[in-house]
N, C-alpha and C positions, 0 to 999 in steps of 0.2 A: 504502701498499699498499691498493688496493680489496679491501673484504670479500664474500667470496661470497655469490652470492646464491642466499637458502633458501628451499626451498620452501614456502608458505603452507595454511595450511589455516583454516577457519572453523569455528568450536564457539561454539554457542545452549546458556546455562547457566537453569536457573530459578530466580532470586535468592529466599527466605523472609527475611521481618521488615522491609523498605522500608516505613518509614512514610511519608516527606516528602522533599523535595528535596533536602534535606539526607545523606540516605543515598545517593540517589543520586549524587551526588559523591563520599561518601566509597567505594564499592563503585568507582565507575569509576577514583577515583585508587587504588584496590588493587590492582585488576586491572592494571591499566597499567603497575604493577613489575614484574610477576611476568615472569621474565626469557623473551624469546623473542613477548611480546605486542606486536605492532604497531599495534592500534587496539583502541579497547573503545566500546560505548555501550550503558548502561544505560537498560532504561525503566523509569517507576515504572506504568505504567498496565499493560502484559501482563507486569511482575515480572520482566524475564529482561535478559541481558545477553547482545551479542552481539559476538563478538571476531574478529579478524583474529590466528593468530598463525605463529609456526616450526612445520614439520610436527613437530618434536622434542619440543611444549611438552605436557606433558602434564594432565588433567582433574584428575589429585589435587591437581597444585601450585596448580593455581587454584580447587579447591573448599575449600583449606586455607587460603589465604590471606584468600578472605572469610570463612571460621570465625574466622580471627583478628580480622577485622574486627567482630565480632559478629554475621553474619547467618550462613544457611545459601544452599549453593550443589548444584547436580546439572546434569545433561545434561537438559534439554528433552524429549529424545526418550523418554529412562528416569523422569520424573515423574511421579508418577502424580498424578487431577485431585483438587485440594480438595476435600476437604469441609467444608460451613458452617454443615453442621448445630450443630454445640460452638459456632460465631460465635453460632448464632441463638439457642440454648440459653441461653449466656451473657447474650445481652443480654437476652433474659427477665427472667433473675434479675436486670439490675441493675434495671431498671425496677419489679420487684415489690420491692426492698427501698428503693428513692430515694422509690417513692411516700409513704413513709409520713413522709420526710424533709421531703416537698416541700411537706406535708399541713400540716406541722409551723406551716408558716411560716404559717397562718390558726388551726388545733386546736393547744395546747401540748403537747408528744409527753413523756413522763418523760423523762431526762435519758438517764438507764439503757440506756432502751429506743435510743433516737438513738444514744448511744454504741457501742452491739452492732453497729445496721445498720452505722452510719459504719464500724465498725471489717473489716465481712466488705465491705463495697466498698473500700476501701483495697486491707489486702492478701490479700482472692482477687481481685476482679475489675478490682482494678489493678493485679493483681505485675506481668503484661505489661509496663507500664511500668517500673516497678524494674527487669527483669531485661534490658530490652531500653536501657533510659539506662543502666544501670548498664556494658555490652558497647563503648555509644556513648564512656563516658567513659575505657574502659580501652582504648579506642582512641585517645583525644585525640583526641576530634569531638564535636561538639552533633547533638541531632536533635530532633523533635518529642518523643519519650518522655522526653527530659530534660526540657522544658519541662513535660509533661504533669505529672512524679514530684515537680517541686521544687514544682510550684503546689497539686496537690495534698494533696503533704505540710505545706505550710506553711498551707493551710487547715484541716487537717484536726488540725496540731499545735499551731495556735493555738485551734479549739473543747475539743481536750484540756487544755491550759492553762485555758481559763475554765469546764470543768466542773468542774475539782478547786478552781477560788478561785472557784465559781459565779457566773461573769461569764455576759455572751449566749452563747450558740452558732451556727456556725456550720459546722455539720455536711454541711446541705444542699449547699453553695457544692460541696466537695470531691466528696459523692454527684453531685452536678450534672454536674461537667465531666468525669466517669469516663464517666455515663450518656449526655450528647450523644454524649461522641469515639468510643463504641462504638456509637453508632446514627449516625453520620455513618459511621464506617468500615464498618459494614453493608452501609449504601444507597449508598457509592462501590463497594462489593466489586460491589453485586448489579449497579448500570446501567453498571460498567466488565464484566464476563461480558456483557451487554448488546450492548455495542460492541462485543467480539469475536466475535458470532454468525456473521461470516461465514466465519471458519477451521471453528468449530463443525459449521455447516451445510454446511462442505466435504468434513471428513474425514465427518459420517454419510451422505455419499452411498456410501461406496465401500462393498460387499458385503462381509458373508465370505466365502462360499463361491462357486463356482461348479461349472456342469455340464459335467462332460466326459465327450462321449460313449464308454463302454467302459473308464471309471475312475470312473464316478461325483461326489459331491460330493466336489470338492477346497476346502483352502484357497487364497483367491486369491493370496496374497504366492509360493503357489507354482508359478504361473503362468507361463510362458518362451514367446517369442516362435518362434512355429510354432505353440504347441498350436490346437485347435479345442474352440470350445466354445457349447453350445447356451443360447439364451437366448429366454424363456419370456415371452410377456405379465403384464407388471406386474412384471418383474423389471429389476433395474440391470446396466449393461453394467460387467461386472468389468474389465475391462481396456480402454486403446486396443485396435483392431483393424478390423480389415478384413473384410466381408459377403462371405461365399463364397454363401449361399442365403438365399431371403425375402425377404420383403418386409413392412413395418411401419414405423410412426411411431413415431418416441420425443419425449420431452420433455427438452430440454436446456436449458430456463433456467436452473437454476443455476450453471451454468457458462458461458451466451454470454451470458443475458440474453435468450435469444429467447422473447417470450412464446406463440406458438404449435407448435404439432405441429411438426416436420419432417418428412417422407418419406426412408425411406431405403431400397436396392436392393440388391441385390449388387456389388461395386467399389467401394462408396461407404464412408466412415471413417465410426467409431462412437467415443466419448471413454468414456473411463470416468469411471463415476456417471451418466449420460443415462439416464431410466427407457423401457421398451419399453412402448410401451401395446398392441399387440393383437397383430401377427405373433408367428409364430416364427422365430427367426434363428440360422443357424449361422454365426460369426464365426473370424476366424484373428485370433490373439493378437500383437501388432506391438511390444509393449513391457514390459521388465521391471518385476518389482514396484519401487514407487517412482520411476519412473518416465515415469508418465501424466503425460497435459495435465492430470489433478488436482491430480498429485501439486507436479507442476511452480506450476500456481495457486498453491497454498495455500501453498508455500514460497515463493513473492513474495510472498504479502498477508502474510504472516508479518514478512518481511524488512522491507517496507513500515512496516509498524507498527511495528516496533521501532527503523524509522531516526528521526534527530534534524534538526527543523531549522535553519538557521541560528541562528533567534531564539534558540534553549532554549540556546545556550552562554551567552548575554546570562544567561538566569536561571538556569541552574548556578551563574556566577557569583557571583552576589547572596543563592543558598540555603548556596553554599559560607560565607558569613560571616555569616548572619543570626542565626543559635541565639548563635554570641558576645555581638551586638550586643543582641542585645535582652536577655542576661542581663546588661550593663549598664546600658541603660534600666530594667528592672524594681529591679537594683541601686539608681539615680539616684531611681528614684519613689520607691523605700521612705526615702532617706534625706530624700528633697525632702520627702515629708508630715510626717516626726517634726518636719523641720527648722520647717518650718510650722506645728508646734503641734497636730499632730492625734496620736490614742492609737497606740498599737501595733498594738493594732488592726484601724485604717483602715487605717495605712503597708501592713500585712501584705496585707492586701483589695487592695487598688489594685495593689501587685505581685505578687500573682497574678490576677489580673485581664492584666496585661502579660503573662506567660506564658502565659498559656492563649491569649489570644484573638490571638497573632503567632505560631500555626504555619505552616507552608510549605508545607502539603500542595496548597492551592490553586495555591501556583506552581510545584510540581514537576507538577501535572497538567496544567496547561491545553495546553499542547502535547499531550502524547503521546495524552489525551484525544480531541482535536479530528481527530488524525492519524488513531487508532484508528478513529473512526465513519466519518471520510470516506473513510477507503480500505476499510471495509467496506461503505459505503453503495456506492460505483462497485463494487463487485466484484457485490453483485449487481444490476447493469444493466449486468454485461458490459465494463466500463471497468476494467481495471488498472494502476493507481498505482505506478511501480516504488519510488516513495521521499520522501520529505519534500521533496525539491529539488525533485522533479518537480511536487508540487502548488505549492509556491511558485512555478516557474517560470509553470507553464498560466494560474495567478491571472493573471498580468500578462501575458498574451501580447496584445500589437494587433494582429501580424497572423499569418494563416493561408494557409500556401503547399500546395498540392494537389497532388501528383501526376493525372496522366489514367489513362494507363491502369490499368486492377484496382484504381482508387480514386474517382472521379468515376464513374468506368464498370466495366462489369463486368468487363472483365479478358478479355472469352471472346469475342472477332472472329471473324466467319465470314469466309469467302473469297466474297464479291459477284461478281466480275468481273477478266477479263485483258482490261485495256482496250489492251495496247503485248503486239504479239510482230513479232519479225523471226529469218525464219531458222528458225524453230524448231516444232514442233508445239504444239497445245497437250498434248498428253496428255505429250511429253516434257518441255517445261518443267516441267509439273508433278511428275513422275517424280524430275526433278535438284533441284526444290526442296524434296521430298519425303524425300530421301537426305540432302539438307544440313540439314535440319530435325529429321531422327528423335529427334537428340542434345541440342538446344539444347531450354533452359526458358524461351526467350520466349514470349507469347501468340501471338503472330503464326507464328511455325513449332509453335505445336499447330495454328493453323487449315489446315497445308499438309499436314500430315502423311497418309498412306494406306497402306493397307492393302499390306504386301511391294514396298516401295521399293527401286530400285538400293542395292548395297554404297557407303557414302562413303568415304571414307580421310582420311587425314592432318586432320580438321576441324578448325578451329579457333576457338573463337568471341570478338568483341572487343565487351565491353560497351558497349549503348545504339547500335549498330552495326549489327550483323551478325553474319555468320558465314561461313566459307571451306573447302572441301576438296577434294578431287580425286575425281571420279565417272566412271567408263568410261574412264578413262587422263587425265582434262582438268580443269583445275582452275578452279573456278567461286565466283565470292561471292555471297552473298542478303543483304541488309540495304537500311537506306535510301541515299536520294539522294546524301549528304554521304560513303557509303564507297563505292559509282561513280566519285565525282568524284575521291577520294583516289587512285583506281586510275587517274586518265587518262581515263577513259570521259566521257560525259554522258549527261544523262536526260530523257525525252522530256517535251516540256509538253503535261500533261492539263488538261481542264477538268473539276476532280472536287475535290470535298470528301472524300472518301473516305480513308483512311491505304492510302499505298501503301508494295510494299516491291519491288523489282527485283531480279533475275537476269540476270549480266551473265559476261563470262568474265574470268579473269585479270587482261585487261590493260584492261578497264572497259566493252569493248562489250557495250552492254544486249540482252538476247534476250528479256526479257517484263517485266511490270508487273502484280503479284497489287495486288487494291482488296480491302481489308477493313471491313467497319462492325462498328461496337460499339454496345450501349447504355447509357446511362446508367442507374446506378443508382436503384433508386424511393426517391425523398425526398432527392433531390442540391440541385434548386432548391430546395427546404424549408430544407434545411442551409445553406446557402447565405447565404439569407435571414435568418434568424435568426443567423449569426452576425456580419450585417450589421447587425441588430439591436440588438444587445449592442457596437455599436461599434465591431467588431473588420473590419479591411482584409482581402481576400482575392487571392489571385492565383494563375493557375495556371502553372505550371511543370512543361513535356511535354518529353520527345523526340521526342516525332512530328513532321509535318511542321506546317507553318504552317498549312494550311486547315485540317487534322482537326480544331487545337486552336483555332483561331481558332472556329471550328465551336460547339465544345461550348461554349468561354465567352461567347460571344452566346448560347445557348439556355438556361445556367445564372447570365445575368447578372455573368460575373466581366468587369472591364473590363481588368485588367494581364493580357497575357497573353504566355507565352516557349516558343518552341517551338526544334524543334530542336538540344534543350540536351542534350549530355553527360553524364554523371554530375562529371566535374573540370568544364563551366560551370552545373551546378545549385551544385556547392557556393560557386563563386563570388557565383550572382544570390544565395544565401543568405549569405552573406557583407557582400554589400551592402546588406542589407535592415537586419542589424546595422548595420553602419556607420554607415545613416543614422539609427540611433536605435530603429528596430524589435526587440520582443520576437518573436521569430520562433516560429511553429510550424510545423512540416514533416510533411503527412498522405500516407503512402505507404502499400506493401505489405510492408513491412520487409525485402525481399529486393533489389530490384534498385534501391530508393532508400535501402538501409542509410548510403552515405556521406553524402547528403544530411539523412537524420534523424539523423546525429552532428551535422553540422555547424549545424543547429539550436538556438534554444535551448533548443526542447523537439519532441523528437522523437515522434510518433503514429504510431502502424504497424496499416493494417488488417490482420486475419488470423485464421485460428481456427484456432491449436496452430503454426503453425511457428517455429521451434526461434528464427530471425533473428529474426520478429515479438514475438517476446516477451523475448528477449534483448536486443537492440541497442536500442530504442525506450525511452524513459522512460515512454511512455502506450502501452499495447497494448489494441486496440479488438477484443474478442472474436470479433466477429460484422462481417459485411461490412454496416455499416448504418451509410451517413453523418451520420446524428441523434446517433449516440454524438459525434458531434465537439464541437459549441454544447455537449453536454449535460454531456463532463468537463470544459469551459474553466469552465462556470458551476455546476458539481459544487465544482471545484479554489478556485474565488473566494467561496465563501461558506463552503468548510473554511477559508481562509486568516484570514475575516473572524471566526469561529467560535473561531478560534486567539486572534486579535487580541487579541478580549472577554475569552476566559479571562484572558489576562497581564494585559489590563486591571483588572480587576475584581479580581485576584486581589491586583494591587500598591494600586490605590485600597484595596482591603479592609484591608491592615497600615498606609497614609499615613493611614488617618482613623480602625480602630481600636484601634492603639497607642495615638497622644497618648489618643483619647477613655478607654481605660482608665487611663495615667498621671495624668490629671484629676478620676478617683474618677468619672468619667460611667456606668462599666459594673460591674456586679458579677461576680464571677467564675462565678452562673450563668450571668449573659447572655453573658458572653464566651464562656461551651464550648459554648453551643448555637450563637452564631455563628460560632465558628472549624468546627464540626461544617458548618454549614450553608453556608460558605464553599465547601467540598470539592465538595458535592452539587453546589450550584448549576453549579460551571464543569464539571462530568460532566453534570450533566443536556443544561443546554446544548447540550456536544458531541454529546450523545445525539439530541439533533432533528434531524442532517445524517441519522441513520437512513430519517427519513421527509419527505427532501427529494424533493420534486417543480420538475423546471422548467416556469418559468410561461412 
């Protein structure tokens, strides 16, 4: 018997105490019991887990299950933000008590004196570790704070041993690797806040307050679509909404990426968070709270960031069994050196040495890291990243399929010429195109549209087509050439490059021929060019007729060109472009080419704020500016390469220094300061896609 199917819901938890990759495995396979949960994935880089489950499943059962796990768990939305002030505090002090450890090892320090510091770095400024290995192991899991507790204690219990039978000491070692892993995890906390400045700098756009005239300052969350509300030079546009009066510039880079002014009038959209720089403007409110093109951003870059890509299952993997593996290696050293004839000692030294310097925190970073900056870095220049796949995918795109119209070009055709009438006036063909047009969202019946057209009836419209309905008792179609011919009719031969569209009746006899021009976009041939540059094949793929598009890709250099294509024969030519081996990307408007950027393998959608563009499309391009194109394909391949290095470096770092510390080559300061500096490097790293520029 098939089981019903339940409704789903999404819940973002914000995971506390994820040291290393090793948690993050263990936190994902908890969650993934908890009954009613259909997907989980945890990051270790913005600390939170984000789950797919039964609308039934409730926040306690899974904030209780990772308490059993030993971490803490809450709702994202109800956490309030760290503070690191107690991080910074702390590491002060261990620095001011290691110093004098560290000192030791050139000035003889009293015995006494080294034992006190040794003994307040242990256990104050390493319970952390106790309390957190101690959580790891009454879960039957390894993590980093085991590693850190056992290597520590065993440095720190073997200089206690040779101060009571006054042998050497070796006090430092322990102060050592307490003082790196707490200034490594410092400077990963500080340049991972770092990475995520673009959620940061999205939520401090939105205001509190706003001005509504004859209530005063309101709060904005209380806001509802109708209200009016006035906004003042140098203030932010509290809500999406629509200009009833005024006229003024605002600055919307943070949100499209446009680095200059905009003009804006009455009729025209306003986003919320866009600053006003001089007018005054009275606006109508078009969106609930939580509900803007903000709001909507920041919950994909969000989402973004906390998706996984394919790679990082590879190193889940490998962190899921690492903490074991290497407490038998450190096991194997200690017994390998007694065996060899070295003191207790050495043995002790060399195995911790192995613990310390084989944490995972490198490997559970280097993804989520690399992900973190580059999809903060495209957010602001306007490019948003729906998800890890989608950068993997863009990385390897060869070729680039174009929509024409509202993408190559602007989208916005005037009516040039009625080169073909028969039968008919002009003022009435216009009249009849005008009634069949009112309704339809093509570009081409906004350009027919006028002012108190005939009533149309029964309309009907058939994508990439046309459109049909009955006007003064007669029933008429507008569209192109190919839906005349479908009717019985044919169409007259023009000599025109022009895009035409016909009016014809019923049964397909034509009564006029509207010519429209469009233009290209400024910096089409630029984009073009450069993505010719970088390797990458282009091709356009129109519904219009053959000259239009024949037209524009002679003037834009594109040499493949397909016109008169369908939406069911674009997903075909898309189809085939796979087939023969192409990574395909699909640049449209997200609306009327939504089934072709599915059928892609990475979908592009110009647009700024509709609901399609941003939903449907794996890469949604803020702003109507074809330079965003080249610029996410070589945004997305140098996050990809960004990614690479972390895993790289992060696995070369435990293949070379494991054995070198199993071979007594490191001591176990140098090991904590390297396993500290491990962490940093593959964050800082990721941290450079911040201030990527393309060359």
């Amino acid at each position: 018997m098939d089981q019903p199917i339940r409704p789903a819901q999404t819940i973002d938890l914000a995971i506390g105490g994820m040291t290393c990759a090793s948690c993050v495995s263990r936190v994902e396979k908890t969650l993934g019991k908890v009954p009613g949960v259909q997907s989980v994935a945890v990051n270790l880089a913005t600390e939170s887990a984000h789950l797919l489950a039964d609308s039934g499943t409730s926040v306690e059962s899974l904030t209780a299950a990772v308490a059993r796990a030993g971490y803490t768990a809450e709702l994202r939305a109800q956490a309030r933000p760290q503070s690191h002030r107690r991080e910074k505090l702390e590491l002060i002090a261990a620095v001011a008590l290691s110093a004098p450890l560290f000192a030791s090892m050139l000035i003889p320090l009293p015995g006494g004196l080294a034992l006190a510091l040794a003994t307040l770095m242990q256990f104050w400024l390493g319970a952390r570790f106790y309390i957190a290995g101690f959580k790891a192991l009454r879960a039957r899991t390894g993590n980093m704070d085991v590693l850190v507790a056992l290597g520590t204690t065993a440095a720190y219990g073997l200089s206690l041993w040779d101060f009571a039978t006054t042998g050497p000491l070796y006090f430092e070692s322990s102060a050592a690797i307490i003082t790196f892993i707490r200034l490594g995890k410092f400077l990963e906390s500080r340049v991972k806040r770092e990475a995520a400045s673009a959620i940061t700098g999205l939520n401090s756009l939105r205001p509190a307050l706003a001005h509504v005239p004859g209530r005063g300052d309101v709060a904005v969350q209380s806001l509802i679509p109708g209200d009016e509300v006035e906004l003042r030079a140098g203030e932010r546009v509290p809500a999406d909404g629509v200009i009833l009066s005024g006229i003024s510039s605002l600055d919307e880079s943070p949100l499209t990426g446009e680095s200059l002014p905009v003009a804006r009038a009455p009729g025209e959209h306003l986003l919320a968070g866009a600053l006003n720089l001089d007018g005054v403007l009275r606006l109508r409110v078009t969106s609930h709270a939580g509900e803007s093109f903000l709001d909507r951003i920041a919950r994909l870059i969000e989402a973004a960031q906390a998706s996984k890509a394919r790679v990082q299952h590879l190193a889940d993997r490998v962190a899921a069994v690492f903490v074991p593996v290497v407490m038998v290696i450190a096991a194997l050293t200690f017994l390998g050196w007694l065996l060899h004839g070295a003191s207790l000692a050495i043995a002790i030294i060399n195995a911790v040495s192995v613990l310390v310097i084989a944490c995972p925190c490198a490997l559970g970073l280097a993804t989520p890291a690399a992900i973190l900056a580059g999809t903060g870095a495209a957010a602001k220049r306007g490019i948003l990243l729906r998800n890890a796949d989608a950068i993997e995918a863009a990385a390897q795109v060869n070729m680039v399929v174009f929509d024409k119209t509202g993408t190559l070009t602007s989208g916005q055709p005037h009516l040039t010429d009625i080169p073909f009438l028969r039968g008919i006036s002009v003022e009435r063909a216009l009249d009849i195109a005008a009634a069949l047009a009112a309704s339809d969202t093509h570009p081409l019946s906004a350009a027919l549209r006028r002012p108190s057209p005939p009533q149309a009836e029964a309309v009907r419209a058939m994508p990439g087509r046309g459109v049909e309905g009955i006007v003064a008792g007669q029933r008429y179609i507008l569209g192109s050439g190919a839906l005349i011919a479908d009717a019985g009719g044919t169409v007259p031969e023009l000599a025109t490059t022009a895009t035409l569209s016909y009016l014809a009746r019923a049964n397909g006899t034509c009564l006029a021929a509207f010519a429209f021009a469009d233009t290209l976009r400024p910096g089409a041939r630029a984009a073009i060019e450069r993505l010719k540059a970088m390797g990458i094949g282009v091709q356009l793929l129109s519904g219009d007729r053959e000259a239009a598009a024949q037209a524009v890709g002679q003037e834009l250099g594109i040499e493949q060109v397909i016109a008169h294509a369908t939406p069911e024969q674009k997903i075909a030519a898309i189809h085939a472009l796979r087939a023969a081996g192409k990574i395909t990307a699909m640049v449209g408007d997200g609306i009327n080419d939504a089934p072709a950027l599915a059928a892609a393998s990475l979908g592009m959608a110009m647009g700024q704020g509709a609901d399609a563009a941003i939903e449907a499309a794996d890469i949604s391009l803020l702003r109507p500016d074809l330079s965003l194109v080249p610029e996410a394909l070589a945004l997305s391949r140098q996050t990809w390469r960004v990614l690479w290095q972390g895993l790289f470096w992060a696995m070369i770092y435990n293949l070379i220094g494991i054995p070198a510390a199993a071979l007594g080559l490191l001591s176990p300061t140098i090991a904590g300061a390297a396993m500290a500096a491990s962490s940093v490097c593959v964050v800082a790293n990721a941290l450079r896609l911040r201030k990527w520029r393309q060359k």
